[in-house]
PyMOL commands that place a pseudoatom at each C-alpha (Angstrom):
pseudoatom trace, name=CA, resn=UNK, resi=1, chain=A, elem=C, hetatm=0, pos=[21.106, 32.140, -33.160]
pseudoatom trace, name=CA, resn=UNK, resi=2, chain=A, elem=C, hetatm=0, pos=[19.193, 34.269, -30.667]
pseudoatom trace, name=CA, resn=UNK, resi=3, chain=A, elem=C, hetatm=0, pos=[17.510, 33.573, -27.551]
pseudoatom trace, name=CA, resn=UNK, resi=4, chain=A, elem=C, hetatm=0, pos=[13.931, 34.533, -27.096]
pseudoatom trace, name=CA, resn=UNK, resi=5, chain=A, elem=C, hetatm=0, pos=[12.396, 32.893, -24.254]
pseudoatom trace, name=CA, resn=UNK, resi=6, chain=A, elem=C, hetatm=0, pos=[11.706, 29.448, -22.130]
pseudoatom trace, name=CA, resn=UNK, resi=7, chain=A, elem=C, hetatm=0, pos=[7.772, 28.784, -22.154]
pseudoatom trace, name=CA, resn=UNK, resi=8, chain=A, elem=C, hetatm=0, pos=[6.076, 26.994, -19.554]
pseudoatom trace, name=CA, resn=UNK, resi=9, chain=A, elem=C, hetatm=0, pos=[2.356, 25.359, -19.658]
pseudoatom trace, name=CA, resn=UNK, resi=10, chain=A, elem=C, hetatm=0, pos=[0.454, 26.686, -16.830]
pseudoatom trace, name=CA, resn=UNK, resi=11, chain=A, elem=C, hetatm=0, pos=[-3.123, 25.547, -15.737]
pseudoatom trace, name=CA, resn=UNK, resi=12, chain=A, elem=C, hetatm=0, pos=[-3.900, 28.622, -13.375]
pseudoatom trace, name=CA, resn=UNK, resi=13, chain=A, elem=C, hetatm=0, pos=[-2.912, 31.923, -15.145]
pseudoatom trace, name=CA, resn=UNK, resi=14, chain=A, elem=C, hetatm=0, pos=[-3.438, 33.987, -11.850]
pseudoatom trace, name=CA, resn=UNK, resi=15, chain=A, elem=C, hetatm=0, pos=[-1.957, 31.706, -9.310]
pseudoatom trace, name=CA, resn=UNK, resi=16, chain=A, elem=C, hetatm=0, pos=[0.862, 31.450, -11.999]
pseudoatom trace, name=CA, resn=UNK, resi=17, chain=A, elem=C, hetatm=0, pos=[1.225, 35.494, -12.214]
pseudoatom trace, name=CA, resn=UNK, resi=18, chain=A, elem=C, hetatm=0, pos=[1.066, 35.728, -8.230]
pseudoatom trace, name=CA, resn=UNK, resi=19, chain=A, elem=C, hetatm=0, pos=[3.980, 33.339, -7.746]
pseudoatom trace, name=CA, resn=UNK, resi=20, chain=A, elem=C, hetatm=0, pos=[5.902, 34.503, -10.686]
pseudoatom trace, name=CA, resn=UNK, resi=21, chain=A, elem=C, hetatm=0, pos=[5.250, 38.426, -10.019]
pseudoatom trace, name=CA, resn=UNK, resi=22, chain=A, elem=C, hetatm=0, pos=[4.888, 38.828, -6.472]
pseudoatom trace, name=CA, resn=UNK, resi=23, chain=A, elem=C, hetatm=0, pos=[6.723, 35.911, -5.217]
pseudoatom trace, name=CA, resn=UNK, resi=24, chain=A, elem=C, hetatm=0, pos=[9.840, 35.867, -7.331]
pseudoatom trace, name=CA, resn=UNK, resi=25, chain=A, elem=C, hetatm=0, pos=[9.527, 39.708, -8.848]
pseudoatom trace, name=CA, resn=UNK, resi=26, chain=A, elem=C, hetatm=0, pos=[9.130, 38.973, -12.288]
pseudoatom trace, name=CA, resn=UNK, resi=27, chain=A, elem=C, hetatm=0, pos=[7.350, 41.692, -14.628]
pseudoatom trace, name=CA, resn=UNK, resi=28, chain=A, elem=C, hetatm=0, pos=[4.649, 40.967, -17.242]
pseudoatom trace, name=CA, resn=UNK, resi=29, chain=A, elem=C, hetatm=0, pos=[6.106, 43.014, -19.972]
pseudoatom trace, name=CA, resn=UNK, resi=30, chain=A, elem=C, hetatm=0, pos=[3.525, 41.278, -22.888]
pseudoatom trace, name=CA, resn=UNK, resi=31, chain=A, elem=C, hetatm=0, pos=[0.678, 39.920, -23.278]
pseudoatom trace, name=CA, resn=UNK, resi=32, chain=A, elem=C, hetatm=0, pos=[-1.259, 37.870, -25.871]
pseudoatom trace, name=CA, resn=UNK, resi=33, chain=A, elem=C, hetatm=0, pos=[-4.621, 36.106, -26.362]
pseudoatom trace, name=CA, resn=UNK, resi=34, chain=A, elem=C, hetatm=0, pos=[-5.684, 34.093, -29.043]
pseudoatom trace, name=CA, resn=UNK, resi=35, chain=A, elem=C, hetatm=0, pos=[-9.627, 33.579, -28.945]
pseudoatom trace, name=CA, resn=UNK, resi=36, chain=A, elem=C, hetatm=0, pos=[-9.612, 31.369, -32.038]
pseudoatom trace, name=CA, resn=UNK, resi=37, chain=A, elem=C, hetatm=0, pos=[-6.758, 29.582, -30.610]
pseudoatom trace, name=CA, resn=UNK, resi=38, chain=A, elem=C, hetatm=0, pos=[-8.055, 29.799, -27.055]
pseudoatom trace, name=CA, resn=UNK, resi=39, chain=A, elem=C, hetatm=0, pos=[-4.998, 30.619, -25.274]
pseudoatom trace, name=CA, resn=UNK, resi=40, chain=A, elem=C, hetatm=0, pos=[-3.393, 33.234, -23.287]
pseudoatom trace, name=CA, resn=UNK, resi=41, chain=A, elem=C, hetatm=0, pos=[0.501, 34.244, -23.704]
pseudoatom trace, name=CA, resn=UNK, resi=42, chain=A, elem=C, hetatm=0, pos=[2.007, 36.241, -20.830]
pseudoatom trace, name=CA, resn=UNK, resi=43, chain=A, elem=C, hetatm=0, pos=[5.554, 37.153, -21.340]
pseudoatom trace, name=CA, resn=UNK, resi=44, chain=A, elem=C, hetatm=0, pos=[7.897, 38.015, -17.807]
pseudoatom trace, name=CA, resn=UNK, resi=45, chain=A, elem=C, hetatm=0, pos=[11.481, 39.292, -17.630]
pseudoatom trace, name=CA, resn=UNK, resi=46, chain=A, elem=C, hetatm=0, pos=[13.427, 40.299, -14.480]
pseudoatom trace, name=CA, resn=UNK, resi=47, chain=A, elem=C, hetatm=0, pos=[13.555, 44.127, -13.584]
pseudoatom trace, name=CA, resn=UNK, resi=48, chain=A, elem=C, hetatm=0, pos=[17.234, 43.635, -13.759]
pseudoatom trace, name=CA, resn=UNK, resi=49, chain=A, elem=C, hetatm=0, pos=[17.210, 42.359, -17.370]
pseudoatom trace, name=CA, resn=UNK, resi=50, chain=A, elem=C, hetatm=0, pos=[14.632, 45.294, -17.947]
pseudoatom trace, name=CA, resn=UNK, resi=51, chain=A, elem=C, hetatm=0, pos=[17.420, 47.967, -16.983]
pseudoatom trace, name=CA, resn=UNK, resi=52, chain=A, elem=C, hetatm=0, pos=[20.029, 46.015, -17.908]
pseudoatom trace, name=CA, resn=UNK, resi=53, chain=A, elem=C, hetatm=0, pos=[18.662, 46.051, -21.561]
pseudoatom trace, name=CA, resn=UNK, resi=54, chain=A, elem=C, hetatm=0, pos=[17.797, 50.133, -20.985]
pseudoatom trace, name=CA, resn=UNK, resi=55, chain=A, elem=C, hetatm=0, pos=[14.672, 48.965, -22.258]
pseudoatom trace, name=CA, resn=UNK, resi=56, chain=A, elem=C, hetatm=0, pos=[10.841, 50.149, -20.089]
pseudoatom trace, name=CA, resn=UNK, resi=57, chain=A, elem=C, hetatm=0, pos=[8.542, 47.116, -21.242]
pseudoatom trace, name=CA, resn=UNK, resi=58, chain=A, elem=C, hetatm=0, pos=[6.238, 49.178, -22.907]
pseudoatom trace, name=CA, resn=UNK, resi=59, chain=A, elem=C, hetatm=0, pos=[8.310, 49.227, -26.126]
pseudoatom trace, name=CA, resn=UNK, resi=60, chain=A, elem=C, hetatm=0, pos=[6.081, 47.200, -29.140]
pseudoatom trace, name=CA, resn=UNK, resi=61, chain=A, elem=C, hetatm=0, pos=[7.035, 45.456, -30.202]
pseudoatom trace, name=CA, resn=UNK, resi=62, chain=A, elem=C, hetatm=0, pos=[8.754, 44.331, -27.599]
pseudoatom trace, name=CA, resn=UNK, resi=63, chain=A, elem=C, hetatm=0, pos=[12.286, 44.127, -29.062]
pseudoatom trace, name=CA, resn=UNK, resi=64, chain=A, elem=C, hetatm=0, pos=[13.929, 40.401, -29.029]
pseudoatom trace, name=CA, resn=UNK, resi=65, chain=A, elem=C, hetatm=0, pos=[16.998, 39.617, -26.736]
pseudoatom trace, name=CA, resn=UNK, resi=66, chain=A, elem=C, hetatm=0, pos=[15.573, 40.507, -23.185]
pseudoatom trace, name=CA, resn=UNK, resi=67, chain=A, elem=C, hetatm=0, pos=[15.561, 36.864, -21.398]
pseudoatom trace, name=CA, resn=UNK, resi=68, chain=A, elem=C, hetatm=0, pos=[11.929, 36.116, -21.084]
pseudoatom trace, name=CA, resn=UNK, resi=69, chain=A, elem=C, hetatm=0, pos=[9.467, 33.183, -19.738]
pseudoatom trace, name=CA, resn=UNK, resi=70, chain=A, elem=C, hetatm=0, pos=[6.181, 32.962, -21.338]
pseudoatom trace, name=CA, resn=UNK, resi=71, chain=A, elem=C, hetatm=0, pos=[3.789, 31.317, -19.584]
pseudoatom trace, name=CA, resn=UNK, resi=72, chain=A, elem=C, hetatm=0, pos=[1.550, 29.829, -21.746]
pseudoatom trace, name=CA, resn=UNK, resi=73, chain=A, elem=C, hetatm=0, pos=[-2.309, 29.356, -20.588]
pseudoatom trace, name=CA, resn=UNK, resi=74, chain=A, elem=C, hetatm=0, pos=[-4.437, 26.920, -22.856]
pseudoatom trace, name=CA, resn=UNK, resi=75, chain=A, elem=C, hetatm=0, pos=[-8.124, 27.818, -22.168]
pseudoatom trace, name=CA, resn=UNK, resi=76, chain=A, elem=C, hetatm=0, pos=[-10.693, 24.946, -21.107]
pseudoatom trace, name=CA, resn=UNK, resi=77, chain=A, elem=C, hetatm=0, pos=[-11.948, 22.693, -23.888]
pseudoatom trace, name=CA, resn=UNK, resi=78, chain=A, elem=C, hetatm=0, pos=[-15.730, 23.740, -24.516]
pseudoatom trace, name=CA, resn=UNK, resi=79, chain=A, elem=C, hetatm=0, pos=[-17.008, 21.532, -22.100]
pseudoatom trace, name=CA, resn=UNK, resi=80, chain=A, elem=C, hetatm=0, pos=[-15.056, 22.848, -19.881]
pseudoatom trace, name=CA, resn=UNK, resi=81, chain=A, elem=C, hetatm=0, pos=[-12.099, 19.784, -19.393]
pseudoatom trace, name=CA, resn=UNK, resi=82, chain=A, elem=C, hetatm=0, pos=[-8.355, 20.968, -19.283]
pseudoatom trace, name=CA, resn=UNK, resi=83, chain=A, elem=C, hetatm=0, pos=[-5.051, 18.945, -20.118]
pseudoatom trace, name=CA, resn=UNK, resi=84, chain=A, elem=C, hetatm=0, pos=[-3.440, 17.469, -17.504]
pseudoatom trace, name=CA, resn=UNK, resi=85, chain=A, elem=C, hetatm=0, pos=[0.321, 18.021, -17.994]
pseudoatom trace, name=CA, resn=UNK, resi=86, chain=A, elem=C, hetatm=0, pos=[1.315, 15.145, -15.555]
pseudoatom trace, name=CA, resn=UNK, resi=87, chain=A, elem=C, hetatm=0, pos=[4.371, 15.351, -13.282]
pseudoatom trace, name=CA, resn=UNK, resi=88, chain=A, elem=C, hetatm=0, pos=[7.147, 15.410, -15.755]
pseudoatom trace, name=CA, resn=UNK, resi=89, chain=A, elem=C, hetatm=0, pos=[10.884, 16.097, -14.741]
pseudoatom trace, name=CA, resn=UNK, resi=90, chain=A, elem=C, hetatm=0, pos=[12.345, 16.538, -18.340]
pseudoatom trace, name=CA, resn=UNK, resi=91, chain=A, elem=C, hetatm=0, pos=[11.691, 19.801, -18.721]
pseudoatom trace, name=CA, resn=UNK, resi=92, chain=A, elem=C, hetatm=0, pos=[14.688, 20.599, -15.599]
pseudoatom trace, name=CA, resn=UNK, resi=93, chain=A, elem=C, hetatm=0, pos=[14.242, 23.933, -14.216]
pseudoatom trace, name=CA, resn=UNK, resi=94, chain=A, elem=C, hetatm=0, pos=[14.275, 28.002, -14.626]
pseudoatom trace, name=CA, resn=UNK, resi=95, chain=A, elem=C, hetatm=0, pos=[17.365, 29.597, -12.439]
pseudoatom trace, name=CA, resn=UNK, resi=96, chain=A, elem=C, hetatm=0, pos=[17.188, 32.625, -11.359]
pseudoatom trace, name=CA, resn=UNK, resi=97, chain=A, elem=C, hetatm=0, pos=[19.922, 35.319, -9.582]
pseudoatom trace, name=CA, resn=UNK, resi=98, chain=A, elem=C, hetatm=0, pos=[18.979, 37.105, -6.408]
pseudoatom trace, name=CA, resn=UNK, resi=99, chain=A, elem=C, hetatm=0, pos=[19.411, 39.857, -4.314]
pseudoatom trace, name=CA, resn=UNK, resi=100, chain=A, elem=C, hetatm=0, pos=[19.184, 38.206, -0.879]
pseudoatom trace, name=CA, resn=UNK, resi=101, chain=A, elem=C, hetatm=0, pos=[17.705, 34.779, -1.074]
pseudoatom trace, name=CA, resn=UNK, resi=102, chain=A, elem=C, hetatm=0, pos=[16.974, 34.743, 2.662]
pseudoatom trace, name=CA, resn=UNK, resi=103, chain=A, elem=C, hetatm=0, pos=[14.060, 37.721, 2.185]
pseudoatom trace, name=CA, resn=UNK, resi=104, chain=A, elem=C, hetatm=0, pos=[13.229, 35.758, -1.252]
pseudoatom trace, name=CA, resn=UNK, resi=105, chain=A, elem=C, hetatm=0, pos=[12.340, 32.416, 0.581]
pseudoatom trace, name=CA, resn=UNK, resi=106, chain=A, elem=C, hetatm=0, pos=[10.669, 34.140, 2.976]
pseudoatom trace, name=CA, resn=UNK, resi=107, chain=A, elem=C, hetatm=0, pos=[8.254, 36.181, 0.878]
pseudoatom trace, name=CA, resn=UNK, resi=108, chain=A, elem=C, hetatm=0, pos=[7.771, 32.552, -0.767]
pseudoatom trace, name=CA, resn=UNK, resi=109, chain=A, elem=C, hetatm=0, pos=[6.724, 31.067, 2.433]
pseudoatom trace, name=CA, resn=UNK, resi=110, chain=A, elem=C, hetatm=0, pos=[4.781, 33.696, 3.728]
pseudoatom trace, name=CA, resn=UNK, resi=111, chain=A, elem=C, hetatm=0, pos=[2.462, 33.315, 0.673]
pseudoatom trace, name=CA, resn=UNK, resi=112, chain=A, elem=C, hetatm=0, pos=[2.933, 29.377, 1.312]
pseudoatom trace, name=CA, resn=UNK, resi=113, chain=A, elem=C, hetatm=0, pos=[4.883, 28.045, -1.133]
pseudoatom trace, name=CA, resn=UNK, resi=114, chain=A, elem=C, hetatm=0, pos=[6.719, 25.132, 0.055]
pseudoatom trace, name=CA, resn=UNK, resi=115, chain=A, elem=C, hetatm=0, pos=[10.787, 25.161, -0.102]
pseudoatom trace, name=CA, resn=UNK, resi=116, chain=A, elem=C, hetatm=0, pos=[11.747, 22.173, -1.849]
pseudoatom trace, name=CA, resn=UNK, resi=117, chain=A, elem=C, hetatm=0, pos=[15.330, 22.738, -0.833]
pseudoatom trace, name=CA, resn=UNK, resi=118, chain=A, elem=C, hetatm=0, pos=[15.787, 25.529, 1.759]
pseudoatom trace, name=CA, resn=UNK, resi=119, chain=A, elem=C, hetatm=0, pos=[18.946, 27.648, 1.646]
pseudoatom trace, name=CA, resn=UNK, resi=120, chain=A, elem=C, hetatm=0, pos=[20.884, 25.820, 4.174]
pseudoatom trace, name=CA, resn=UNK, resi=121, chain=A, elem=C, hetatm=0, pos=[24.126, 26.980, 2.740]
pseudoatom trace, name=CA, resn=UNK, resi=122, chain=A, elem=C, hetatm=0, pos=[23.296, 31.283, 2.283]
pseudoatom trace, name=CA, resn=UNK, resi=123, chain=A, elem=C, hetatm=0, pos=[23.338, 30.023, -1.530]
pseudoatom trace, name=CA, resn=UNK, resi=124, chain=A, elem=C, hetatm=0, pos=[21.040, 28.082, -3.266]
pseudoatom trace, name=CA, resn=UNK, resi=125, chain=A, elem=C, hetatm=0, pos=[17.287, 27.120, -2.715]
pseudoatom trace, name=CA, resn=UNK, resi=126, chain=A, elem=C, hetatm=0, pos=[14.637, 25.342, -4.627]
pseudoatom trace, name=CA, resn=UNK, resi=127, chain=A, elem=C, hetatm=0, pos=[11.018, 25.771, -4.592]
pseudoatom trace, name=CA, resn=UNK, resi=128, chain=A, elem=C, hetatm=0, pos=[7.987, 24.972, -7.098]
pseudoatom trace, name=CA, resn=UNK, resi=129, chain=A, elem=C, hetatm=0, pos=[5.718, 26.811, -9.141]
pseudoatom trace, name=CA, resn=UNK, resi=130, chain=A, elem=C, hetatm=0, pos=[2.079, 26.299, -8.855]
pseudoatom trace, name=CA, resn=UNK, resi=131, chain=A, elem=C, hetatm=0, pos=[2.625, 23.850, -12.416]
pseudoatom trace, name=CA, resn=UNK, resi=132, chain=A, elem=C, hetatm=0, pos=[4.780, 22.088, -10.680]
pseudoatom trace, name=CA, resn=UNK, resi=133, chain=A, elem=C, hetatm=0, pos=[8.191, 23.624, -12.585]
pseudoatom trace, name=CA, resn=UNK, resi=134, chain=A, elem=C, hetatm=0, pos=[11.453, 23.438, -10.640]
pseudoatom trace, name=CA, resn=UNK, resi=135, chain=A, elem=C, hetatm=0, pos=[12.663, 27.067, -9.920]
pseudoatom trace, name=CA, resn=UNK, resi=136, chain=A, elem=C, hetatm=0, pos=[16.228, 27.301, -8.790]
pseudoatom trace, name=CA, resn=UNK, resi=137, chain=A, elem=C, hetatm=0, pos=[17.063, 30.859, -6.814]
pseudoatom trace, name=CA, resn=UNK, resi=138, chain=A, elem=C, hetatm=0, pos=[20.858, 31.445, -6.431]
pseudoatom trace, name=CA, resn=UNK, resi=139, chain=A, elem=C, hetatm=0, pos=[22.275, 34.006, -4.127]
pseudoatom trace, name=CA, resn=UNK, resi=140, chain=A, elem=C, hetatm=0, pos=[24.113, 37.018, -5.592]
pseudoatom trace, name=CA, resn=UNK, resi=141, chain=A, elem=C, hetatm=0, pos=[27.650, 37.517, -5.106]
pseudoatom trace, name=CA, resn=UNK, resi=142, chain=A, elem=C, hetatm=0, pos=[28.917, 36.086, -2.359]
pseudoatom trace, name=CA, resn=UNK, resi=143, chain=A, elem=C, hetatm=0, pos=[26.992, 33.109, -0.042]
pseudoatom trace, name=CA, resn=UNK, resi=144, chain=A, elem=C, hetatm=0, pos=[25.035, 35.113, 2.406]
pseudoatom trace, name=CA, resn=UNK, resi=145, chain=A, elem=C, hetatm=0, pos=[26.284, 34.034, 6.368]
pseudoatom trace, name=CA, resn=UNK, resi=146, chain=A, elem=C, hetatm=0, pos=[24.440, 30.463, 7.097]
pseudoatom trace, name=CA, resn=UNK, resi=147, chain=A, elem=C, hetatm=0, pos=[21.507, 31.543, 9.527]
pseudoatom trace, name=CA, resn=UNK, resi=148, chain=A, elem=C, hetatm=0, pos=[18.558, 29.607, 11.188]
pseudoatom trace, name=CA, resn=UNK, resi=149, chain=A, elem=C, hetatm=0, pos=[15.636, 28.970, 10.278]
pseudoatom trace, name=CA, resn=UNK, resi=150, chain=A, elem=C, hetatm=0, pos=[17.347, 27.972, 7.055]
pseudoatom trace, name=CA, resn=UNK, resi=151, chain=A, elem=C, hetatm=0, pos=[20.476, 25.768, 8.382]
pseudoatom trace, name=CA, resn=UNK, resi=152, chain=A, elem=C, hetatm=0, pos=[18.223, 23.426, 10.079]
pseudoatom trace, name=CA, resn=UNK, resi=153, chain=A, elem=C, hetatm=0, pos=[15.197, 22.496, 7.305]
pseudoatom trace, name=CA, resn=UNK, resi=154, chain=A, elem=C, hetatm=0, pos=[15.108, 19.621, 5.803]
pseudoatom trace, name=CA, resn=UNK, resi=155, chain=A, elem=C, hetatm=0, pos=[14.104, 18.870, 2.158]
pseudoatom trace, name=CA, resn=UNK, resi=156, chain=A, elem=C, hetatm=0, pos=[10.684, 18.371, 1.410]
pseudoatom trace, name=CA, resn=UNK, resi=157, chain=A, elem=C, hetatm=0, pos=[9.954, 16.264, -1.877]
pseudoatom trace, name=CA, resn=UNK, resi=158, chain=A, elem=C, hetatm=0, pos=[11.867, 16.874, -4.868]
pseudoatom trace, name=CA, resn=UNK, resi=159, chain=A, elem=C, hetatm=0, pos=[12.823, 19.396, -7.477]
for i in range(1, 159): cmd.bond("trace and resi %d" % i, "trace and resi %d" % (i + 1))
show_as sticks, trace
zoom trace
C-alpha cells in the first residue's frame, strides 16, 4: 500500500490557496478541473517533501509518493447554491513540521487567522483553515524558548 494524499472539501478555492500557500508555505504542484464534473482539484506538498523527494513539481505526471493534500473545490450547483459541509470533527486534523513556529503563527495572524491554540509551550499550535479543518503546526527539533506574546494567550474555541 502507498500513500497518495489527504483531500479536503473546500468552499473558497482562493481563500483556501492563500492560507494554505502563503500562510503555511505549501506549493500547488497540480492542478485539475473537471467541467463536466464541475470541480476543481489542486494538489499541495511541502517544499521540504519537494527536495526531499529530489523531485521540481513540474514532473507529469506528477510521480506518486510525495505527501500531498488536495483540496478539492466542488463548483456551485447551476443555480448557483453550494453544499454546506457543516462543522464536522471526524475528519481530525492535517499536522504539519516547522521551521520556527513562532514566525509561522505570526505570518498566520498577521493575515488574521485566529490561533486556536497558541504556542504557549515553543512547540505546538493549532489554528483553522478557512473550511474549518484543524491544522496542527509542530516545532522542529527542539521546543523553541517559551516567549510572550505566546506564553500568555489563551485558547480560543476548539480544534
Amino acid at each position: 500500500m502507498e500513500f497518495l494524499h489527504t483531500m479536503v472539501r473546500v468552499t473558497d478555492i482562493e481563500a483556501s490557496l492563500k492560507f494554505y500557500c502563503q500562510g503555511l508555505g505549501l506549493r500547488e504542484v497540480r492542478r485539475h478541473e473537471s467541467k463536466q464534473g464541475r470541480f476543481t482539484l489542486v494538489f499541495l506538498t511541502s517544499e521540504t517533501d519537494l527536495k526531499r523527494s529530489g523531485l521540481t513539481g513540474a514532473e507529469r505526471p506528477l510521480p506518486t509518493g510525495l505527501p500531498m493534500i488536495e483540496l478539492t473545490y466542488n463548483w456551485p450547483a447551476e443555480d448557483g447554491s453550494v453544499e454546506d459541509y457543516g462543522n464536522s470533527r471526524n475528519f481530525g486534523h492535517l499536522a504539519y513540521r516547522v521551521d520556527n513556529i513562532y514566525e509561522t503563527c505570526q505570518r498566520l495572524v498577521d493575515m488574521g487567522v485566529i490561533l486556536n491554540r497558541p504556542p504557549r509551550d515553543g512547540h505546538m499550535a493549532f489554528v483553522k483553515s478557512p473550511d474549518n479543518i484543524s491544522i496542527e503546526l509542530l516545532q522542529k527539533g527542539e521546543h523553541l524558548p517559551v516567549q510572550e506574546p505566546w506564553a500568555s494567550l489563551d485558547n480560543i474555541g476548539d480544534w
